[in-house]
PDB file of N, H, CA, C and O in Angstrom:
ATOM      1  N   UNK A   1      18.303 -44.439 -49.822  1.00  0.00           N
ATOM      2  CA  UNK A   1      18.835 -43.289 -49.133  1.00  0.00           C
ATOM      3  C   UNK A   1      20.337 -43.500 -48.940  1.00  0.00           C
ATOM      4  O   UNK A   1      20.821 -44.482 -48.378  1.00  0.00           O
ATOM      5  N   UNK A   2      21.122 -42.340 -49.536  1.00  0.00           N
ATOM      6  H   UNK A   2      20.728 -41.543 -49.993  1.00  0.00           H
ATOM      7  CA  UNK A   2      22.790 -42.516 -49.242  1.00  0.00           C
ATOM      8  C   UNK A   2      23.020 -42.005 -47.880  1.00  0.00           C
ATOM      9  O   UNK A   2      22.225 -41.432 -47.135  1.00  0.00           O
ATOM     10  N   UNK A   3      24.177 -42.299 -47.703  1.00  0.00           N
ATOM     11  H   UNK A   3      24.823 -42.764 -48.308  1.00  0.00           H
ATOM     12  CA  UNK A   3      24.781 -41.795 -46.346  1.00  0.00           C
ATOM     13  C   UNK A   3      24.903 -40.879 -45.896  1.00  0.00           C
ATOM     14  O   UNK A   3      24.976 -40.663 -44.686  1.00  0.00           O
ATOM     15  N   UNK A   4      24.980 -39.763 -47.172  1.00  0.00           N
ATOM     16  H   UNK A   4      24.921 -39.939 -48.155  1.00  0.00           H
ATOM     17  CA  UNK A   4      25.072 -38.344 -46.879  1.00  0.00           C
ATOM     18  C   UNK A   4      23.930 -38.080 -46.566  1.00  0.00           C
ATOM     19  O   UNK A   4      23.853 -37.576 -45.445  1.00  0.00           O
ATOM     20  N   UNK A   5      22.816 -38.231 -47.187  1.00  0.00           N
ATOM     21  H   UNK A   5      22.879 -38.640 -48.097  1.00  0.00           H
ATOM     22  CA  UNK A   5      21.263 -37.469 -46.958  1.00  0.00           C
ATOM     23  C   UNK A   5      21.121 -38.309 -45.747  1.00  0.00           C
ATOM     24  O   UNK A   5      21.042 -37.445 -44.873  1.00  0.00           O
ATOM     25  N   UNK A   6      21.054 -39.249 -45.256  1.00  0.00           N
ATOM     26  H   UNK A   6      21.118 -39.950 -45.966  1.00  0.00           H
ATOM     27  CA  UNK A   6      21.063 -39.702 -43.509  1.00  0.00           C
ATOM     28  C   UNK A   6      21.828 -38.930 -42.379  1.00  0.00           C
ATOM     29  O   UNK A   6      21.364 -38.533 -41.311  1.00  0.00           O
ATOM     30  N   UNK A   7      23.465 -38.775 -42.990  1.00  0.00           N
ATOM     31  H   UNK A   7      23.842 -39.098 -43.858  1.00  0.00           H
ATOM     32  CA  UNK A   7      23.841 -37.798 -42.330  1.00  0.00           C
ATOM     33  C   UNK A   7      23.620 -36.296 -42.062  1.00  0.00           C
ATOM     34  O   UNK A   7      23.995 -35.641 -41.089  1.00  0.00           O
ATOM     35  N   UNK A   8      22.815 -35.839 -43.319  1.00  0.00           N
ATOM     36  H   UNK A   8      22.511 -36.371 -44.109  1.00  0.00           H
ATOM     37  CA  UNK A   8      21.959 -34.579 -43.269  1.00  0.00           C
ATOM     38  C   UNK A   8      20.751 -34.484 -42.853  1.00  0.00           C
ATOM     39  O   UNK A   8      20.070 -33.468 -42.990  1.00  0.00           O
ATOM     40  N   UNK A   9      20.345 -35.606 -42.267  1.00  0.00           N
ATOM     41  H   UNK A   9      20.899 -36.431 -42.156  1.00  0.00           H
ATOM     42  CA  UNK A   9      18.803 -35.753 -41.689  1.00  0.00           C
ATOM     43  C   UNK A   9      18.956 -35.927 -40.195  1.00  0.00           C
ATOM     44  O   UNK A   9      18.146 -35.721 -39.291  1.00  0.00           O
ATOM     45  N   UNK A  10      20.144 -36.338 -40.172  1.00  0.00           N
ATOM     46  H   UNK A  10      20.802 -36.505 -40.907  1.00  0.00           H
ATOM     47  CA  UNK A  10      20.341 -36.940 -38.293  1.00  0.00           C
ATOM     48  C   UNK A  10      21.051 -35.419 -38.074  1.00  0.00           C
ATOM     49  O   UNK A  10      20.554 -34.855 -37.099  1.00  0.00           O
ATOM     50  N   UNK A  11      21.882 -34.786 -38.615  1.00  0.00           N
ATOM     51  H   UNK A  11      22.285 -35.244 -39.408  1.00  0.00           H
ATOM     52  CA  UNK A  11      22.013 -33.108 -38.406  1.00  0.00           C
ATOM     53  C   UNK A  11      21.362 -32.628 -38.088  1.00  0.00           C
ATOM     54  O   UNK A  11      21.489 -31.995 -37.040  1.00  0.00           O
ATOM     55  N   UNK A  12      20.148 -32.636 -38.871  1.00  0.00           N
ATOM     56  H   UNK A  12      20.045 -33.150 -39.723  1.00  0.00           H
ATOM     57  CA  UNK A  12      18.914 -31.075 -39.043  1.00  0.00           C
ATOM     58  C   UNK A  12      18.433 -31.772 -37.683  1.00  0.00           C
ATOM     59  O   UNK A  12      18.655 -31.164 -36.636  1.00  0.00           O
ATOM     60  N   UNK A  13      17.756 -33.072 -37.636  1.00  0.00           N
ATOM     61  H   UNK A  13      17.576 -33.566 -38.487  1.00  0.00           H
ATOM     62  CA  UNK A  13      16.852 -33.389 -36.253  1.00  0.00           C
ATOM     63  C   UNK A  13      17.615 -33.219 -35.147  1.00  0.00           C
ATOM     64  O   UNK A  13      17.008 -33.258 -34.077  1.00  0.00           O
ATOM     65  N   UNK A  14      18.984 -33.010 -35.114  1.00  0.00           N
ATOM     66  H   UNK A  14      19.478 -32.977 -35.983  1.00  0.00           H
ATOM     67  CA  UNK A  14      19.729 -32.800 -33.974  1.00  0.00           C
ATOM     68  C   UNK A  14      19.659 -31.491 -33.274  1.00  0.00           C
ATOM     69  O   UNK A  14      19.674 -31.221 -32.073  1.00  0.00           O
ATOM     70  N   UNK A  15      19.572 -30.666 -34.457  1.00  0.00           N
ATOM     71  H   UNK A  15      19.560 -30.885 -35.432  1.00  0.00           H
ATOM     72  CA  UNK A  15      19.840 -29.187 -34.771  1.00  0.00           C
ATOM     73  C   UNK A  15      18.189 -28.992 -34.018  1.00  0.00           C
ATOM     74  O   UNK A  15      18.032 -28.575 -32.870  1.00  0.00           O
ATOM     75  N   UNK A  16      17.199 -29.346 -34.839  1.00  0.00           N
ATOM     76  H   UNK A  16      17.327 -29.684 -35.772  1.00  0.00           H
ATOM     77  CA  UNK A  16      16.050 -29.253 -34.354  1.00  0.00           C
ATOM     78  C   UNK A  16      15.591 -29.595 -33.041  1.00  0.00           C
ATOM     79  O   UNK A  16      14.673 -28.873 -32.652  1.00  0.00           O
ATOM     80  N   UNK A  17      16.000 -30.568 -32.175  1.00  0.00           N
ATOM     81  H   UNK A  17      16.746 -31.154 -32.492  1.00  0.00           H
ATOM     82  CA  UNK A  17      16.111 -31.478 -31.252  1.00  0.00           C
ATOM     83  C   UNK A  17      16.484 -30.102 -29.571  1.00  0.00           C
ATOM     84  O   UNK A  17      15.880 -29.758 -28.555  1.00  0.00           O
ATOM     85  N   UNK A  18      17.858 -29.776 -30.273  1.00  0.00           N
ATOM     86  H   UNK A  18      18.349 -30.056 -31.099  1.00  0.00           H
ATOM     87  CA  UNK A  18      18.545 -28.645 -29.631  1.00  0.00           C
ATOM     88  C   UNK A  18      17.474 -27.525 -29.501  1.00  0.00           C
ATOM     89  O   UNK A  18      16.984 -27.230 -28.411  1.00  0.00           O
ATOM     90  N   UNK A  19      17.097 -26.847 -30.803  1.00  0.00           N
ATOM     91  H   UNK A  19      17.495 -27.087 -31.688  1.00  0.00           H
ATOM     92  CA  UNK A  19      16.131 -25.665 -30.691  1.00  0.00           C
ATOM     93  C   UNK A  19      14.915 -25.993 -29.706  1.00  0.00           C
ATOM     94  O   UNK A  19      14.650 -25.158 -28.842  1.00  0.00           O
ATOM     95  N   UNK A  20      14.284 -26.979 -29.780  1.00  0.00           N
ATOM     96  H   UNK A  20      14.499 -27.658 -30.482  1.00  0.00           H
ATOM     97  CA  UNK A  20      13.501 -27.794 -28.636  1.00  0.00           C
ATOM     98  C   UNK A  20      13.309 -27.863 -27.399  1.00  0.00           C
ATOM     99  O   UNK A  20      12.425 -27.698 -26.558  1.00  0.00           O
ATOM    100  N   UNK A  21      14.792 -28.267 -27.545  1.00  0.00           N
ATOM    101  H   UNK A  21      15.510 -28.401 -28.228  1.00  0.00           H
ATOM    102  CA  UNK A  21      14.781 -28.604 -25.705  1.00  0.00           C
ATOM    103  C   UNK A  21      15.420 -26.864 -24.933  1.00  0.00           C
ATOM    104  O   UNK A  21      15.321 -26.619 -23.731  1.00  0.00           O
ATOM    105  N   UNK A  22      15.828 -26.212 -25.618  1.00  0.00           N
ATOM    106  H   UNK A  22      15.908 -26.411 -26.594  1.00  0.00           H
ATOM    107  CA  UNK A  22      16.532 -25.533 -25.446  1.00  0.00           C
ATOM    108  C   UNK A  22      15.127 -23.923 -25.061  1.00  0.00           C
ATOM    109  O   UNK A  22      15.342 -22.988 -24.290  1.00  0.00           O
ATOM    110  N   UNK A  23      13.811 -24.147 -25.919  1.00  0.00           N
ATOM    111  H   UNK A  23      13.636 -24.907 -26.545  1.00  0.00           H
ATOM    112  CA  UNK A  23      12.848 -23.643 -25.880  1.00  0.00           C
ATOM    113  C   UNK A  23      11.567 -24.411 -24.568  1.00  0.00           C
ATOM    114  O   UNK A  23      10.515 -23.851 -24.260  1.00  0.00           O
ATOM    115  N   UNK A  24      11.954 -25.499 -24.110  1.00  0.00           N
ATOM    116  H   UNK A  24      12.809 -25.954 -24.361  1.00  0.00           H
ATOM    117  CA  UNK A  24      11.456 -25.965 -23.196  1.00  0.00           C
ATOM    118  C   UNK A  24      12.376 -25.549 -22.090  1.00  0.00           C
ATOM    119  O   UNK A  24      12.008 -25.720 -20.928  1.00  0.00           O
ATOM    120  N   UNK A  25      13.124 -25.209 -22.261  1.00  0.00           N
ATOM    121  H   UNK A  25      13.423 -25.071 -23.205  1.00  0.00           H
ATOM    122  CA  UNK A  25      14.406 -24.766 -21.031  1.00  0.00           C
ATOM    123  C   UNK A  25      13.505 -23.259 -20.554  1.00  0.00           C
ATOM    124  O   UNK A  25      13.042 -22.807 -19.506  1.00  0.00           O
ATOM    125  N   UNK A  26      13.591 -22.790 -22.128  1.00  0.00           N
ATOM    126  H   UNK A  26      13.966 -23.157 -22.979  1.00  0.00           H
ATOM    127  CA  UNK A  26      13.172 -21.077 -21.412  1.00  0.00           C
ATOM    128  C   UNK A  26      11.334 -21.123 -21.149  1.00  0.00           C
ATOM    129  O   UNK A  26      10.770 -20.128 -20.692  1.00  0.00           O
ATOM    130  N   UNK A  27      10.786 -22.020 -21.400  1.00  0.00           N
ATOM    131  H   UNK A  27      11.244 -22.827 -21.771  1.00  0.00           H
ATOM    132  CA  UNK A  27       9.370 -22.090 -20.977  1.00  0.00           C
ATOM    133  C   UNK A  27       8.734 -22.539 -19.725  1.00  0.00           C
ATOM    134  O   UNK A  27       7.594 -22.382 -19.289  1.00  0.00           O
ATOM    135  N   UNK A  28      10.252 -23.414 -19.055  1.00  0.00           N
ATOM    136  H   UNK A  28      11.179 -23.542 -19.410  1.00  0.00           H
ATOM    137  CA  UNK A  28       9.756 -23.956 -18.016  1.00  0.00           C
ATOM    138  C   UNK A  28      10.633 -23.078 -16.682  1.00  0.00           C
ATOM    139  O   UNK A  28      10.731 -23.475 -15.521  1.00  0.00           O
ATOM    140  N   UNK A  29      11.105 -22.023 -17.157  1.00  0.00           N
ATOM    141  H   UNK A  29      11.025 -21.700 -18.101  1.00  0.00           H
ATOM    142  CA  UNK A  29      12.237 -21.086 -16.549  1.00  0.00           C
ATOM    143  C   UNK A  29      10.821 -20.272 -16.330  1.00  0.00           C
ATOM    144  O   UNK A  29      10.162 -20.236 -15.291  1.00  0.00           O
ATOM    145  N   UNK A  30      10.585 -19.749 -17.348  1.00  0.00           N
ATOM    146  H   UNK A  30      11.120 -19.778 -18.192  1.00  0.00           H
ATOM    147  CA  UNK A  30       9.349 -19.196 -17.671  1.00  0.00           C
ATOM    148  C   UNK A  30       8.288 -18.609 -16.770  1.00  0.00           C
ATOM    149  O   UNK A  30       7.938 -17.539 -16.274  1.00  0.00           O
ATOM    150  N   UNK A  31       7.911 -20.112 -16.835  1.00  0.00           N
ATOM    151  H   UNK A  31       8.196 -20.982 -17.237  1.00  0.00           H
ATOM    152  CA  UNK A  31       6.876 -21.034 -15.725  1.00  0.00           C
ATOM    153  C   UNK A  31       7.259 -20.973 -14.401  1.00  0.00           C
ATOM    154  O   UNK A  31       6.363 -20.589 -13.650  1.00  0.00           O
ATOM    155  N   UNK A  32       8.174 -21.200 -13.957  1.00  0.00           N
ATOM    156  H   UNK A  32       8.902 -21.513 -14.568  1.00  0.00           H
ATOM    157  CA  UNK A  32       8.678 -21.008 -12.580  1.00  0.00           C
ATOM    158  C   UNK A  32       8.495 -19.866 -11.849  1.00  0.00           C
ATOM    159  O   UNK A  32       7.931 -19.749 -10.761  1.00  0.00           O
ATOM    160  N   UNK A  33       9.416 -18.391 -13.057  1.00  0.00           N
ATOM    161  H   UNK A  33       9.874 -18.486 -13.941  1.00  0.00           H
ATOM    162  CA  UNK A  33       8.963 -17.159 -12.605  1.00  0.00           C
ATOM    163  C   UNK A  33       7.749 -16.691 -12.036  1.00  0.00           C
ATOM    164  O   UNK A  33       7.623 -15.876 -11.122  1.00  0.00           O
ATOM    165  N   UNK A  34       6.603 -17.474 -12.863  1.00  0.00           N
ATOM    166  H   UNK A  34       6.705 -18.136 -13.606  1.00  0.00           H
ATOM    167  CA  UNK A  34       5.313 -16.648 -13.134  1.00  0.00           C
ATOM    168  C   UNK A  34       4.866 -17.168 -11.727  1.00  0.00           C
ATOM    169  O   UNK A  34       4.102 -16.494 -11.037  1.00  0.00           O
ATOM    170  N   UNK A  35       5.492 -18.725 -11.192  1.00  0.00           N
ATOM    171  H   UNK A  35       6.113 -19.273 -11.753  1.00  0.00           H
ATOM    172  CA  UNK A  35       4.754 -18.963 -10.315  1.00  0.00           C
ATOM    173  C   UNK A  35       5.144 -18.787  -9.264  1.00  0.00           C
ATOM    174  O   UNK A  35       4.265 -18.805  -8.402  1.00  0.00           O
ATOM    175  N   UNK A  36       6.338 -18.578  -8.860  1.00  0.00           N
ATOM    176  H   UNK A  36       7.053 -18.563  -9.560  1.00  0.00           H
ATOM    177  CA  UNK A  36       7.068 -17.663  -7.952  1.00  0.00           C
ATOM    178  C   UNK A  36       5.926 -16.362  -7.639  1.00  0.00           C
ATOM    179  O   UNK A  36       5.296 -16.383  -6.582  1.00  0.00           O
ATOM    180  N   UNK A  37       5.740 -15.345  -8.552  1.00  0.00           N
ATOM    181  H   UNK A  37       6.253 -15.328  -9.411  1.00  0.00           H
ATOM    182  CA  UNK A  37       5.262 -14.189  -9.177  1.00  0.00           C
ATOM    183  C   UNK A  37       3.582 -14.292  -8.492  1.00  0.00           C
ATOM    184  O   UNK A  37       3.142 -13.735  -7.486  1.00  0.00           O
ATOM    185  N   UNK A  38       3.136 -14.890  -9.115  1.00  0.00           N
ATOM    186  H   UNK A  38       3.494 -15.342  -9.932  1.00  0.00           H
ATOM    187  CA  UNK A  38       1.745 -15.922  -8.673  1.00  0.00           C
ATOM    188  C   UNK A  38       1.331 -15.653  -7.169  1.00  0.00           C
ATOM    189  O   UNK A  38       0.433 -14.921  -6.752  1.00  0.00           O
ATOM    190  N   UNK A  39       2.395 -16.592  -6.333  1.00  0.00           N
ATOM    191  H   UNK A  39       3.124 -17.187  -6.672  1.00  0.00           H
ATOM    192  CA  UNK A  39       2.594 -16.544  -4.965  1.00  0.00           C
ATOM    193  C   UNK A  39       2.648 -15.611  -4.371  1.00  0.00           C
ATOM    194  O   UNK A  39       2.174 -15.564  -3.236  1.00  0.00           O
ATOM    195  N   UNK A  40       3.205 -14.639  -4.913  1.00  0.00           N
ATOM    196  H   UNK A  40       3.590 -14.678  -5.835  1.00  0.00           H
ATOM    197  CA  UNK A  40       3.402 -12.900  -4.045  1.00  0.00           C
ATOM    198  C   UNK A  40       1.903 -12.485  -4.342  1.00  0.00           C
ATOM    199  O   UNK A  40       1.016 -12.718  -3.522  1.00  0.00           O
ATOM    200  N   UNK A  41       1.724 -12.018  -5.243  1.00  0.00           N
ATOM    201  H   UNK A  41       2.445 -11.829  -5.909  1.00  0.00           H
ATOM    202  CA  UNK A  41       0.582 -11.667  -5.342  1.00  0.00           C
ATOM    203  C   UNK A  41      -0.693 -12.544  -4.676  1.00  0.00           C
ATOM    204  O   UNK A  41      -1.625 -11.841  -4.283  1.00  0.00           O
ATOM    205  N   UNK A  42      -0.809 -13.684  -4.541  1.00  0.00           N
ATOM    206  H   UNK A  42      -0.053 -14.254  -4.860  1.00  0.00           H
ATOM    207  CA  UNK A  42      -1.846 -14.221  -3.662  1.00  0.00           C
ATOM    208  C   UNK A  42      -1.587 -13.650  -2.184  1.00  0.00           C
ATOM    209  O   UNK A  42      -2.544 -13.412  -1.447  1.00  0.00           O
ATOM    210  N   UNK A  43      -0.461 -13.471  -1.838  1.00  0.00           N
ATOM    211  H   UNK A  43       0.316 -13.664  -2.437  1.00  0.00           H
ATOM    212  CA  UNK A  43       0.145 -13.070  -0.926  1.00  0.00           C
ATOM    213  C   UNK A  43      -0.704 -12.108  -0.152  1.00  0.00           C
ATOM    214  O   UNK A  43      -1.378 -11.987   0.871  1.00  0.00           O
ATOM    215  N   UNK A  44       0.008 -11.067  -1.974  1.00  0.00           N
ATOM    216  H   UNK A  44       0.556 -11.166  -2.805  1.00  0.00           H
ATOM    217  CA  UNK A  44      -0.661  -9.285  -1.179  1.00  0.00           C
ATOM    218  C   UNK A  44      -1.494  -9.475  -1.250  1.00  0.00           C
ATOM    219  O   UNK A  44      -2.030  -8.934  -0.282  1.00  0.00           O
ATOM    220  N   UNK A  45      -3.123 -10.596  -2.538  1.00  0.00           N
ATOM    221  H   UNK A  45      -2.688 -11.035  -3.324  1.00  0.00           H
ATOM    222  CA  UNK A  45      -4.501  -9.833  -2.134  1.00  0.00           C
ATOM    223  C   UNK A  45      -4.628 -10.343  -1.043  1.00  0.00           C
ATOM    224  O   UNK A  45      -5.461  -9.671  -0.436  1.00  0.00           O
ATOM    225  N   UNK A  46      -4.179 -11.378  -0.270  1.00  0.00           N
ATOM    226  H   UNK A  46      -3.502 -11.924  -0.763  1.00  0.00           H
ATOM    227  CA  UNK A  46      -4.748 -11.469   0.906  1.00  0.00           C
ATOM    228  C   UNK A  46      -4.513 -11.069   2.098  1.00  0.00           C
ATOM    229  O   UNK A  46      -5.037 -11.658   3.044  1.00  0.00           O
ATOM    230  N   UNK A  47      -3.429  -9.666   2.348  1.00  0.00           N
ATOM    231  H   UNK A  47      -3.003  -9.187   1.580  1.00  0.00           H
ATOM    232  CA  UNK A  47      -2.880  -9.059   3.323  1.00  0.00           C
ATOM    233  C   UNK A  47      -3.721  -7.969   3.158  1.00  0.00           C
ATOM    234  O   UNK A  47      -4.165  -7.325   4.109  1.00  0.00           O
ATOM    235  N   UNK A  48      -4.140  -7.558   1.120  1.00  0.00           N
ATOM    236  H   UNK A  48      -3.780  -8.081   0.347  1.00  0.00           H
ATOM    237  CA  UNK A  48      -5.045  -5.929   1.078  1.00  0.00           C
ATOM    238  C   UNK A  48      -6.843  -6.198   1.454  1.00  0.00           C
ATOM    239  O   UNK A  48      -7.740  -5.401   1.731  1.00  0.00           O
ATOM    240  N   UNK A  49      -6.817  -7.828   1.290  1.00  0.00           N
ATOM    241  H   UNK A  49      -6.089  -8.475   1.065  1.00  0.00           H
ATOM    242  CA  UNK A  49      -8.146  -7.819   1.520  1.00  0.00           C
ATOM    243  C   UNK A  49      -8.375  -7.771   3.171  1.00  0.00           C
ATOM    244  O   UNK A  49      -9.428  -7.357   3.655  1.00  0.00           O
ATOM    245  N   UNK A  50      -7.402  -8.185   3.870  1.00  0.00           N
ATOM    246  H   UNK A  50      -6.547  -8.521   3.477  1.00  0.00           H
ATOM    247  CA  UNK A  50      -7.663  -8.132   5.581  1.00  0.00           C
ATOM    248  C   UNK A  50      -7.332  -6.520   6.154  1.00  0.00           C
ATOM    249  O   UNK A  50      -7.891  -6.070   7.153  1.00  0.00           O
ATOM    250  N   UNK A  51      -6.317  -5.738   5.334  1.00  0.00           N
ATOM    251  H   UNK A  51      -5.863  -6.104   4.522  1.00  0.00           H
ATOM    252  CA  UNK A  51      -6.845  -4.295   5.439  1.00  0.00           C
ATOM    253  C   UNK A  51      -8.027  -4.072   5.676  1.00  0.00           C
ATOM    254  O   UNK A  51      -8.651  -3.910   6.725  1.00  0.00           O
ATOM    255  N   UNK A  52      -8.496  -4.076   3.882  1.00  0.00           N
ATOM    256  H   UNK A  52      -7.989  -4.208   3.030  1.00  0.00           H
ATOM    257  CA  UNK A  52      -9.984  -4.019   3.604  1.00  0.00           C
ATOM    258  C   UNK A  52     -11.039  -3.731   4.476  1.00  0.00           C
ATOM    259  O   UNK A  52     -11.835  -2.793   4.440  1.00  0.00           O
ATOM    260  N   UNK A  53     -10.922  -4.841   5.418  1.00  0.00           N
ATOM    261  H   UNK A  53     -10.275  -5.603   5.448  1.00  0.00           H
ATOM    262  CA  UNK A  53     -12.075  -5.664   6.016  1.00  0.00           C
ATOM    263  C   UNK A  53     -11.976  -5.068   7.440  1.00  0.00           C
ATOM    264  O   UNK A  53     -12.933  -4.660   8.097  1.00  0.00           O
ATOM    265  N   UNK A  54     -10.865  -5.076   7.766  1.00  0.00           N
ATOM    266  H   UNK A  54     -10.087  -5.407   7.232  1.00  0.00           H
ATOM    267  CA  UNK A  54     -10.513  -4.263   9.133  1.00  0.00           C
ATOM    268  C   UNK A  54     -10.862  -2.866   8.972  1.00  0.00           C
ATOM    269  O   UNK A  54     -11.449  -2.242   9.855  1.00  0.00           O
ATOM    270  N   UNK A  55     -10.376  -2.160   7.422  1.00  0.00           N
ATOM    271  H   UNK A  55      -9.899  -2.667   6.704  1.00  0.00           H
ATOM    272  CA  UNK A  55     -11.080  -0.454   7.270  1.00  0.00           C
ATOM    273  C   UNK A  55     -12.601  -0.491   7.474  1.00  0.00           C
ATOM    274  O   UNK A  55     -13.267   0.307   8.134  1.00  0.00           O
ATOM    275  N   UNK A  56     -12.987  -1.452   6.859  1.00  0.00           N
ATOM    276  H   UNK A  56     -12.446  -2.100   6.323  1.00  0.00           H
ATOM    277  CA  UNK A  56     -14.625  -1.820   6.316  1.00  0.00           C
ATOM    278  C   UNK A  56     -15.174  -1.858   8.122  1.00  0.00           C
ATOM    279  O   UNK A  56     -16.273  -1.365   8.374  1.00  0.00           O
ATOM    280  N   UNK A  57     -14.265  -2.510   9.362  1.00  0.00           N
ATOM    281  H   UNK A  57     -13.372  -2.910   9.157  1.00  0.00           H
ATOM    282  CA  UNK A  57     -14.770  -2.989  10.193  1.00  0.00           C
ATOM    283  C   UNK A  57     -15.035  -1.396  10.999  1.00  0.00           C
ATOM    284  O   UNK A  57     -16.063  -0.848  11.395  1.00  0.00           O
ATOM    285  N   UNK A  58     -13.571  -0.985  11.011  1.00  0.00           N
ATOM    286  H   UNK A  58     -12.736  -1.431  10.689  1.00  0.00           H
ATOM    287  CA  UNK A  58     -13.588   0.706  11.785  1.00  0.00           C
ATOM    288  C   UNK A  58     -14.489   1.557  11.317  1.00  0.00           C
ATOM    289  O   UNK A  58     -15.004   2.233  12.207  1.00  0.00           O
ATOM    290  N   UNK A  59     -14.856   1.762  10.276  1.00  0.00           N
ATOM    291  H   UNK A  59     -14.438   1.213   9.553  1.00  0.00           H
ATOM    292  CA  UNK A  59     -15.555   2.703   9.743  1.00  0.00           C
ATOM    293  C   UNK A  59     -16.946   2.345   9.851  1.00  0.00           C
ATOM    294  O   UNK A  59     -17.682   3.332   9.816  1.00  0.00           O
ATOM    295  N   UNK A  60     -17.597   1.113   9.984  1.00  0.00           N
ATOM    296  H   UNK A  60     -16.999   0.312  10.012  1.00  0.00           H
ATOM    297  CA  UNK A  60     -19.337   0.721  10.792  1.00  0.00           C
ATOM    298  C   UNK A  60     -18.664   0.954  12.111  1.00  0.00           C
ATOM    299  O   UNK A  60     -19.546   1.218  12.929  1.00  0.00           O
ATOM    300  N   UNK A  61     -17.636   0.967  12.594  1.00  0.00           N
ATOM    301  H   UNK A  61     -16.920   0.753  11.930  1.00  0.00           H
ATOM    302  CA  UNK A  61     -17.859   1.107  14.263  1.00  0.00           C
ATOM    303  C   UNK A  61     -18.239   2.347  14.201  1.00  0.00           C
ATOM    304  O   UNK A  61     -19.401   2.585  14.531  1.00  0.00           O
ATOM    305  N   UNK A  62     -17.196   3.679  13.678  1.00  0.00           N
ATOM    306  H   UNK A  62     -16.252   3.486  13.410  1.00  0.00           H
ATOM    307  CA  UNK A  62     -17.611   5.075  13.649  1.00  0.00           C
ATOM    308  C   UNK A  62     -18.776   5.447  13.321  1.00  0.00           C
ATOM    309  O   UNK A  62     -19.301   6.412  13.877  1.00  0.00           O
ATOM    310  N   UNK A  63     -19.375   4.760  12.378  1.00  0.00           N
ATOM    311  H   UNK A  63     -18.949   3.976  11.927  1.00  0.00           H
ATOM    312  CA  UNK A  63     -21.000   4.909  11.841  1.00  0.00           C
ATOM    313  C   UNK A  63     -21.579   4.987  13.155  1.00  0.00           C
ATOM    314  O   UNK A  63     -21.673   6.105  13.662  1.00  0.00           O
ATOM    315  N   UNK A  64     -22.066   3.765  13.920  1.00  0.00           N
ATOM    316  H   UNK A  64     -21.990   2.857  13.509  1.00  0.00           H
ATOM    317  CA  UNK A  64     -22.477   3.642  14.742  1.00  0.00           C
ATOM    318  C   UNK A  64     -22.563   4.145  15.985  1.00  0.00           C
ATOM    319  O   UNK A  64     -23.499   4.068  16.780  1.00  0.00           O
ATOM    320  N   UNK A  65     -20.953   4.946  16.151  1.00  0.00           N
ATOM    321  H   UNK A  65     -20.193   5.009  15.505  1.00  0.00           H
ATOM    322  CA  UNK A  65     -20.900   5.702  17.674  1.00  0.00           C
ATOM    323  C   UNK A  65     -21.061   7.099  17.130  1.00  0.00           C
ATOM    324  O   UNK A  65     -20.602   7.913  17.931  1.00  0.00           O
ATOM    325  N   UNK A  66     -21.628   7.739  15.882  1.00  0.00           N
ATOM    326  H   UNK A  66     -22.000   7.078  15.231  1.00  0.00           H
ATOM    327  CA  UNK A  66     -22.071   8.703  15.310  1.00  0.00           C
ATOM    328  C   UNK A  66     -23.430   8.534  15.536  1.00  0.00           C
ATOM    329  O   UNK A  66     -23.962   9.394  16.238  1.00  0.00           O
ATOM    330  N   UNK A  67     -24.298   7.396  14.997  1.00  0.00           N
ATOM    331  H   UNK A  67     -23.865   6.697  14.427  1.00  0.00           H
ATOM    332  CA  UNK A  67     -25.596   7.539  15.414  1.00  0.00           C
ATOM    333  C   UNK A  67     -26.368   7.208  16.657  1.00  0.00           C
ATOM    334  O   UNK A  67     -27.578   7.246  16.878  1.00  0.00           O
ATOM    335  N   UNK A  68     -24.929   6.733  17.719  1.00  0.00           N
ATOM    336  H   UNK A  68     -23.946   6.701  17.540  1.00  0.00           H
ATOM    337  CA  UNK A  68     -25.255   6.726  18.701  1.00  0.00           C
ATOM    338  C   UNK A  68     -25.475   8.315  19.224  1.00  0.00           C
ATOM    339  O   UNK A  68     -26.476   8.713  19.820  1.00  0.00           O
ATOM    340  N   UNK A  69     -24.624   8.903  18.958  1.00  0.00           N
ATOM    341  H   UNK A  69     -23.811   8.579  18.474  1.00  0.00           H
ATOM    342  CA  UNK A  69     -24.231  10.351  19.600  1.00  0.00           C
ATOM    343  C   UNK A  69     -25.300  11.117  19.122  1.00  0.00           C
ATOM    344  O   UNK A  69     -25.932  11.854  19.878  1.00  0.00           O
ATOM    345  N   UNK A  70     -25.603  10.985  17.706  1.00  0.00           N
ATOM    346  H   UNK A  70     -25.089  10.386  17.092  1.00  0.00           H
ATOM    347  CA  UNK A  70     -27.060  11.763  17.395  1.00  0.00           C
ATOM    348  C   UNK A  70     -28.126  11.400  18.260  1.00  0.00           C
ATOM    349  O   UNK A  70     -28.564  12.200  19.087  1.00  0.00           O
ATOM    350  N   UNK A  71     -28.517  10.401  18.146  1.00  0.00           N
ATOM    351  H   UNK A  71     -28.162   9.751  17.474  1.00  0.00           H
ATOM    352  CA  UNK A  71     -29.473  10.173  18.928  1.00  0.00           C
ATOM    353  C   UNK A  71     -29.737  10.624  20.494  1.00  0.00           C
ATOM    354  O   UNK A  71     -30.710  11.223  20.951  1.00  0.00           O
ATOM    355  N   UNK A  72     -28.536  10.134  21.178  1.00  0.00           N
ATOM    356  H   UNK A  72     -27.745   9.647  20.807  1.00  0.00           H
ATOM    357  CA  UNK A  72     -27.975  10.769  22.945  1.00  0.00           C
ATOM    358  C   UNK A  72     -28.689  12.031  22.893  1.00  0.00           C
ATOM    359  O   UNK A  72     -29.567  12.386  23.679  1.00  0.00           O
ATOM    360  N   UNK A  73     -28.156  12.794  21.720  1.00  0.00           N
ATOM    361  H   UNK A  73     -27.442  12.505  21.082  1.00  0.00           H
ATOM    362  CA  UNK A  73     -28.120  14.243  22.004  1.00  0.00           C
ATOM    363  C   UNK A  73     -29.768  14.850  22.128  1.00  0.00           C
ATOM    364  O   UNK A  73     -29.972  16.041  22.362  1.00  0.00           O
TER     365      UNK A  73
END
């Protein structure tokens, strides 16, 4: 192997090396977003599920002081 084709091999893997790390840069940028992203959303289902549960709770109370009232009557 001459010097030149070494020096054209330590180029390209450099070159390649760069495209690399440079694609682990934007994957782990990426990654961060999503999990940032991730976090909110665990966030909201668990603020829409305690809605939920509180609508779910009012609405058997109303059931109930409805079939209370039928019945009274």
């Amino acid at each position: 192997m001459n010097t030149d084709n070494q020096s054209f091999d330590i180029n390209e893997l450099e070159n390649k090396l760069e495209e690399l790390i440079q694609q682990f840069n934007s994957v782990q940028h990426e990654n961060s977003t999503l999990k940032v992203k991730q976090d909110e959303l665990v966030k909201e289902k668990a603020k829409l599920v305690e809605k939920t549960n509180m609508a779910r709770t009012r609405v058997e109370a109303m059931i109930s002081r409805l079939k209370t009232m039928e019945h009274g009557t």
